[in-house]
C-alpha positions in Angstrom: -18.1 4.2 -8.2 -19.7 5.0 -4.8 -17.4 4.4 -2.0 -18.5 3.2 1.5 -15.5 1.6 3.3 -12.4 3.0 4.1 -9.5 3.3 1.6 -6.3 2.0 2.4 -2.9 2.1 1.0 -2.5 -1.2 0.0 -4.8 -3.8 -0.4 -4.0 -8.0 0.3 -6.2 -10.7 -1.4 -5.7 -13.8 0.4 -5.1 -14.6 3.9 -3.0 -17.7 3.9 0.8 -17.9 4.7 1.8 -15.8 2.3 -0.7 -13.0 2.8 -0.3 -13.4 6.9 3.5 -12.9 6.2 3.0 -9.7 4.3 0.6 -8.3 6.4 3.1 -9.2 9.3 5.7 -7.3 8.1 3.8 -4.2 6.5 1.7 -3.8 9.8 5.5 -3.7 11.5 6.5 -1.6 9.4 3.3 1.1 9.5 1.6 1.0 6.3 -2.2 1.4 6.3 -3.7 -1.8 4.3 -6.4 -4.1 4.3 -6.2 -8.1 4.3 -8.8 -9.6 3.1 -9.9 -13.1 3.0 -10.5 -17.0 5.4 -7.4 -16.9 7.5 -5.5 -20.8 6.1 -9.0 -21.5 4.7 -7.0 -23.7 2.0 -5.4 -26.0 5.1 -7.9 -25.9 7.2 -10.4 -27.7 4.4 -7.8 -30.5 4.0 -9.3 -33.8 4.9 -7.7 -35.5 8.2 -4.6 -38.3 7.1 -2.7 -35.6 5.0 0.5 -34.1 6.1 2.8 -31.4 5.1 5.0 -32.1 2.4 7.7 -30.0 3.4 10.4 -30.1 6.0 8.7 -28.7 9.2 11.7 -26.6 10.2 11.3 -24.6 7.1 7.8 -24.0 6.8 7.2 -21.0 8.4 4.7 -18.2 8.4 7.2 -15.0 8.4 6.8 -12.3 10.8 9.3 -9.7 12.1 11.7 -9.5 14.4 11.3 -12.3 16.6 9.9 -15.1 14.0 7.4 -18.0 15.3 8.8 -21.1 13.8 5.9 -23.9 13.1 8.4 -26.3 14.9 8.8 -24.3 18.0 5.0 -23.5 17.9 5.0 -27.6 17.6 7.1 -28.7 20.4 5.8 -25.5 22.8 2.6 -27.6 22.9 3.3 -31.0 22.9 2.9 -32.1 19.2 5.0 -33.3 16.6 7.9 -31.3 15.4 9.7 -32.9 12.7 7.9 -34.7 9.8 5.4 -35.9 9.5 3.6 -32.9 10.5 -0.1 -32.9 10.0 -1.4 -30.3 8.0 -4.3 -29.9 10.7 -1.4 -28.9 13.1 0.1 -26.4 10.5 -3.4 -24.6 9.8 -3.9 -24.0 13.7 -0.2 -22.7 14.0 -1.3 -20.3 10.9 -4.4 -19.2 12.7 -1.9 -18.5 15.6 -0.4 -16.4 13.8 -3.1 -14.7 12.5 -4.6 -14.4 15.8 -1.5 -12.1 17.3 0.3 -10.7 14.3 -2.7 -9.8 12.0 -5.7 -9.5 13.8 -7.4 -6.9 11.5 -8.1 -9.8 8.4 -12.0 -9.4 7.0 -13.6 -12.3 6.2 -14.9 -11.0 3.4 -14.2 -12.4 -0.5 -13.1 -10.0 -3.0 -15.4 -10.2 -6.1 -13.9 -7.8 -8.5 -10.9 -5.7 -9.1 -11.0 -3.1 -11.9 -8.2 -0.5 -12.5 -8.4 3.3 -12.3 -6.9 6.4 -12.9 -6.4 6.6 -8.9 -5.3 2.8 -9.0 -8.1 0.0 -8.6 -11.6 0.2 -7.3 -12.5 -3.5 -5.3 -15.7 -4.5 -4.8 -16.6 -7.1 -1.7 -18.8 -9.8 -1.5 -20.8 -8.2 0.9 -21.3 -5.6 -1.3 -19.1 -2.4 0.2 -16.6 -1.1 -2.0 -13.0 0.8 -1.7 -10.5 2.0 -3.8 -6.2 1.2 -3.4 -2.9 2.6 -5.1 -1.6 -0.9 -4.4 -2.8 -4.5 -4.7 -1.1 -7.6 -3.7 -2.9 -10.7 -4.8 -2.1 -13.7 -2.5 -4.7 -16.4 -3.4 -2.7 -19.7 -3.0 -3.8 -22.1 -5.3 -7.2 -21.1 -5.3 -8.9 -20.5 -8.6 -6.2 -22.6 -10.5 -6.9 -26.4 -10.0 -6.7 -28.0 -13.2 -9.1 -30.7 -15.1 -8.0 -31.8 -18.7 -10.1 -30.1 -21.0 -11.9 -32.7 -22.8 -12.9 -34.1 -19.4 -14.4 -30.5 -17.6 -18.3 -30.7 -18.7 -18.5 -33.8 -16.5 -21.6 -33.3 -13.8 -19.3 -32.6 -10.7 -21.2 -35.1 -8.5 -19.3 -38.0 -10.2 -16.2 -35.6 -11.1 -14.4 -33.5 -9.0 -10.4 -32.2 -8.2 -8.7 -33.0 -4.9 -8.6 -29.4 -4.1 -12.7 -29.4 -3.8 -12.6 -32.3 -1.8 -12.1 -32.1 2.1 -13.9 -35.4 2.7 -14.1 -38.4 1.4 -17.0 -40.4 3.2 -18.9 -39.8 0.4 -16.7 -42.6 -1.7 -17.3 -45.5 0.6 -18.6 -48.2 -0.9 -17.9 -46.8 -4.4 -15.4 -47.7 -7.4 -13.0 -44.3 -7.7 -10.5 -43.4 -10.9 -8.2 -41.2 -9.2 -5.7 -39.5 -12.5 -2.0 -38.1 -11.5 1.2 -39.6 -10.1 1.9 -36.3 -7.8 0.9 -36.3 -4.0 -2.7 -35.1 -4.1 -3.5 -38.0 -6.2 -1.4 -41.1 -4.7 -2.8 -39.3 -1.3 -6.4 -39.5 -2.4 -6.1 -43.0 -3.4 -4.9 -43.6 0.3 -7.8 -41.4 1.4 -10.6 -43.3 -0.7 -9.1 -47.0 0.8 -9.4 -45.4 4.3 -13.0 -44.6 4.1 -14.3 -47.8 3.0 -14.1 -47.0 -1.3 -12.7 -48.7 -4.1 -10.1 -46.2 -6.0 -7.4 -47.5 -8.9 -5.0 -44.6 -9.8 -4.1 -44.4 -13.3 -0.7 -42.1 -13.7 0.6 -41.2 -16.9 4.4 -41.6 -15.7 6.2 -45.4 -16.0 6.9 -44.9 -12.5 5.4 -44.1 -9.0 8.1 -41.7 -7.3 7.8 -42.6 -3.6 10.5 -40.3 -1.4 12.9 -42.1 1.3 12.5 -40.4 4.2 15.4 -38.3 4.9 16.9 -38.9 7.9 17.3 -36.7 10.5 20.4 -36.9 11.5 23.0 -37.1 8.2 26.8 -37.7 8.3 29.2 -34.8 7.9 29.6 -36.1 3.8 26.2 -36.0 3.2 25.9 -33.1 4.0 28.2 -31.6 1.7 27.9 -33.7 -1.3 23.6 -33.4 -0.4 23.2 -29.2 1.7 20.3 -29.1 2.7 17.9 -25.8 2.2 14.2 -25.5 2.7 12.9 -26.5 -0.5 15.1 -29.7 -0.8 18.5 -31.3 -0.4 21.2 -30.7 -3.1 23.5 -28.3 -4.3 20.7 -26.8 -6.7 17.8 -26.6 -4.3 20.1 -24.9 -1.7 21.7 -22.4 -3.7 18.1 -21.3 -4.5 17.0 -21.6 -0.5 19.6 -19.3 0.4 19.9 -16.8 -2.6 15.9 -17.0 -3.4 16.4 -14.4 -5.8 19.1 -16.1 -8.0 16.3 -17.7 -10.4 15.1 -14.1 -11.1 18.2 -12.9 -12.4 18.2 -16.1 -14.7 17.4 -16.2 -18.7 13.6 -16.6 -18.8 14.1 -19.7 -21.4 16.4 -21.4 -18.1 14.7 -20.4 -15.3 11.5 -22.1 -17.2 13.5 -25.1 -17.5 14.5 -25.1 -13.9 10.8 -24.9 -12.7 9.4 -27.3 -14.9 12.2 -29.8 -14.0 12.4 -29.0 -9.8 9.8 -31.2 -8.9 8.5 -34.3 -10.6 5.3 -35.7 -9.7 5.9 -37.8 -7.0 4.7 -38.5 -3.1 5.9 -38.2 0.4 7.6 -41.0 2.6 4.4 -40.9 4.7 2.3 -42.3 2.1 4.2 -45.5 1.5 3.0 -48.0 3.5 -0.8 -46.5 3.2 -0.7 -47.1 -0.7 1.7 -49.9 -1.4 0.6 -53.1 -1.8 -3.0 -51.5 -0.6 -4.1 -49.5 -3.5 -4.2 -51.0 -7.4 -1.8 -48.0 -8.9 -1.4 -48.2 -12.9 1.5 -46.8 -14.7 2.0 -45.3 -18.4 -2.0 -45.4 -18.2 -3.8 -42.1 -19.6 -7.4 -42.0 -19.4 -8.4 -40.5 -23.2 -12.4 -40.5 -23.1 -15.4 -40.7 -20.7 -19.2 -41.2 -21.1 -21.7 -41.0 -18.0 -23.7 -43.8 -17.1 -26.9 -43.9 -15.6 -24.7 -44.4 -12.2 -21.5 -43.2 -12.3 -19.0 -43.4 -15.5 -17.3 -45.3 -18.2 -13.9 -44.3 -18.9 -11.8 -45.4 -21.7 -8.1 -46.2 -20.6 -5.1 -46.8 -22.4 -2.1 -48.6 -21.0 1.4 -49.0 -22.4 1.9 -52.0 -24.5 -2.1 -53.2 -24.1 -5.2 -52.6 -26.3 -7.9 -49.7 -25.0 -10.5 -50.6 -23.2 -13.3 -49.3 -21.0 -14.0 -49.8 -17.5 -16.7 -48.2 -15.3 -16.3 -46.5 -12.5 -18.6 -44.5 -9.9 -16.7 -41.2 -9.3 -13.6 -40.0 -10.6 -11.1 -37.4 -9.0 -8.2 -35.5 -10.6 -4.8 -35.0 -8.7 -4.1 -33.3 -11.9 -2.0 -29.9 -10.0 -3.1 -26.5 -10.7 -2.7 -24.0 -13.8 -0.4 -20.7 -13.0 -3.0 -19.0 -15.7 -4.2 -16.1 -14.1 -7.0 -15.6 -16.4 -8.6 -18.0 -14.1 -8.7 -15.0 -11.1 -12.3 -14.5 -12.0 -12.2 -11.0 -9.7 -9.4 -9.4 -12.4 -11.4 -7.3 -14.9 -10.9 -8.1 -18.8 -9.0 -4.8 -19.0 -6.0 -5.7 -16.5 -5.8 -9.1 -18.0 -6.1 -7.9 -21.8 -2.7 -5.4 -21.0 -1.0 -7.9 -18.8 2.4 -9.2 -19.6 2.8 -12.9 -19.3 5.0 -15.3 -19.0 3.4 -18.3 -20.3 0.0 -17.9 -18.7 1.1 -16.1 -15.2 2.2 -12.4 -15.1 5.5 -11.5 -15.9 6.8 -9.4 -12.8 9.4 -6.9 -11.5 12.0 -7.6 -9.1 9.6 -6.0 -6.6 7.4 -8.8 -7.6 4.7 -5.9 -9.8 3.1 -6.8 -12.5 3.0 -4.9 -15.6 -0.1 -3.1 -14.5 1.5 -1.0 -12.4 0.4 -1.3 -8.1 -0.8 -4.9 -9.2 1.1 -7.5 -7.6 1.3 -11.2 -7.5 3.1 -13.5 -5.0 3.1 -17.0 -3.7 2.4 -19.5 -6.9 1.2 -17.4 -9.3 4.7 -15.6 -8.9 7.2 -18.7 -9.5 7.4 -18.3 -13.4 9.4 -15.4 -12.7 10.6 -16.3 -8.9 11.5 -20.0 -9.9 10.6 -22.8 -7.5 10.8 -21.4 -4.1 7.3 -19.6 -4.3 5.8 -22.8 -5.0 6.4 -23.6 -1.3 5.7 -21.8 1.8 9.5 -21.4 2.5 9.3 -18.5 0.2 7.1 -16.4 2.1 9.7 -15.2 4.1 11.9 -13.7 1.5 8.7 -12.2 -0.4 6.9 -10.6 2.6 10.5 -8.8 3.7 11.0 -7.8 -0.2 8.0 -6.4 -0.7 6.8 -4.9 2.1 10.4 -3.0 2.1 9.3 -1.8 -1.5 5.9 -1.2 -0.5 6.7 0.9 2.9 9.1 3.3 0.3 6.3 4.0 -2.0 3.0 4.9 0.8 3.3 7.2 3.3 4.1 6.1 6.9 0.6 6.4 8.9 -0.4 3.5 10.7 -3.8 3.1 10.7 -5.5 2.0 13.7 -7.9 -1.5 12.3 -10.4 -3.1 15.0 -9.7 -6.7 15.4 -12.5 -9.0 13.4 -14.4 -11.6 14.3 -12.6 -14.9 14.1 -13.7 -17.8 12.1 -13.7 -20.9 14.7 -11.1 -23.9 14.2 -12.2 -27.2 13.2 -11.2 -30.2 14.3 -11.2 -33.3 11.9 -12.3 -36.2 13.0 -10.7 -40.1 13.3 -10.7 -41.9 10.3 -11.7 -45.4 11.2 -8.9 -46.6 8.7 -9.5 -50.4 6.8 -7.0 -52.9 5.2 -7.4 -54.4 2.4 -5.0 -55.7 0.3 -5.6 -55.2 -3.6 -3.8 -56.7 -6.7 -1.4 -53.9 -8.0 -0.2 -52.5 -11.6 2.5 -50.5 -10.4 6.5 -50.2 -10.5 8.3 -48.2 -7.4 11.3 -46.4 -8.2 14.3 -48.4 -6.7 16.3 -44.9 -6.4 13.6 -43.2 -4.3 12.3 -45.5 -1.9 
């Protein structure tokens, strides 16, 4: 392979929190590497009306020595610092970040990573190419947005997953499905509603998990029957918070069960009074077939204790979540996939967070089947980007390289949503212990 950029010692796909924190920390710490990647590209295409889901105070891009907390960068200019926290505000304080602690990311997309006997050779959208000892892939949820299979051949102008979806003018006036109980999905429904459409969400579950808001003050005893920790209130999700490491050292068998049972589908505080009693939500309902229609689609719907039957719709979207498969990083080669340990479908990976192909290296989601729950949320960049860029600093030499700041992409700002009520019959059971 013909070379023509320059060759660093470590290589970062992906420049969202994760990869900013990384970069952070190995640019403090003087190792030559090369970001590439749309500095918060996933946040910044989230459509206006959707806030974090996390505590404020704990989601954090991590950078050494003196962190930048997205509360303080909150309340330092005037906007809101405890929830809810638009995600608008959250991508800005990323590209913040980005701005004075990584200023050498290339907004360039990686297109293909094949390994060598001198590491991996990576090839660039733009056609250049370079060669690394190390890789760290750092791609968010991008790539992994999942569609039930029987349902993927639909034409994507009447099908689509939230994660493509970054507005949703083009629903008004039209009859939307919207499939999943989680956030994304109850949060499109709200979304739809606002710009003038029709949606009905059909979630599989017998409930709709709405969140109390947790208040922000608690008494001394709820605080020790409830600690609280970035990823959650409770004696589980805080011993993980503060020992992040702990579900690493776990059977694999547990820690599986652990993840799979951390989270269950359910939606923020926020959301309440945007989709109750506003949005026709249907419980233990599956959607098992679909046929296009001249216009739109006819869906075949199943319901607990009721006969199937077919209704037509104009669009359907899927808050279905995302597959930790990493055969869907289409820039891996078929050789690093075909001698990659896995856990389930994601790579199984060292305490140092490597892969099996040795200078590969995975973190943020596609790292939680052997990290547990915390990489699922931004709170665990922090303990990753100080991990590994310790491990990575002892294994490249110390010469920091001197990088010429790039061009930065330009922040957008998301328009009002002129928001309309109208009340709809409802299908749907609340659960009494959550809201």
């Amino acid at each position: 392979m013909s070379i023509s950029a320059p060759n660093p010692d470590v290589v970062i796909i992906g420049a969202g929190p994760y990869g900013l924190s990384l970069a952070a920390h190995l640019r403090a710490r003087g190792v030559n590497f090369r970001i590439f990647g749309i500095p918060m590209g996933f946040w910044r295409d989230l459509p206006a009306g959707i806030n974090l889901k996390s505590p404020a105070s704990s989601t954090n891009i991590s950078v050494p020595k003196t962190p930048v907390t997205f509360s303080e960068w909150c309340r330092e200019r005037g906007l809101e610092d405890y929830e809810p926290c638009s995600m608008e505000s959250f991508a800005n304080y990323g590209l913040w970040i980005q701005a004075h602690f990584v200023p050498n990311v290339e907004l360039t997309k990686v297109t293909a990573i094949a390994r060598t006997d001198r590491g991996f050779d990576i090839t660039l959208d733009d056609g250049s190419e370079l060669s690394a000892p190390h890789v760290i892939v750092a791609t968010g949820l991008s790539y992994l947005d999942a569609i039930p299979a029987a349902f993927r051949e639909l034409p994507q102008e009447i099908s689509k997953h939230t994660f493509h979806l970054s507005d949703y003018s083009e629903y008004r006036g039209k009859r939307v499905a919207i499939v999943g109980g989680g956030a994304s999905a109850i949060e499109a429904g709200a979304l739809v509603h606002e710009a003038g459409g029709f949606p009905e969400v059909f979630i599989r579950e017998p409930n709709v998990l709405i969140y109390d808001r947790t208040p922000r003050y608690r008494s001394l005893r709820e605080r020790i029957l409830q600690p609280s920790s970035p990823i959650g209130n409770g004696k589980v999700p805080f011993l993980i918070g503060h020992f992040p490491q702990l579900p690493y050292l776990l059977p694999e068998a547990r820690r599986l069960r652990l993840l799979h049972a951390f989270v269950p589908p359910s939606a923020p505080w926020w959301i309440k009074d945007r989709v109750v009693g506003v949005v026709p939500m249907h419980v233990a309902s599956s959607i098992t077939g679909a046929r296009t229609l001249e216009h739109g689609l006819s869906l075949t719907i199943r319901q607990q204790d009721q006969p199937e039957r077919e209704q037509d719709f104009d669009a359907i979207i899927w808050g279905t979540g995302y597959e930790k498969d990493v055969s869907r990083l289409s820039f891996l080669s078929g050789d690093i996939l075909r001698t990659m340990t896995l856990i389930e479908q994601a790579p199984k990976l060292s305490i140092n967070f490597e892969s099996s192909v040795g200078g590969l290296y995975f973190i943020g989601p596609m790292s939680e089947m052997s990290f547990g729950p915390i990489t699922r949320f931004v709170a665990g960049a922090s303990f990753t980007a100080k991990s590994l860029s310790r491990h990575l600093a002892r294994r490249v030499p110390k010469r920091r390289s001197v990088q010429p700041l790039q061009q930065q992409a330009s922040i957008p700002r998301l328009d009002d949503r002129v928001r309309q009520q109208r009340a709809d019959p409802m299908d749907v059971k609340i659960d009494e212990r959550l809201t």
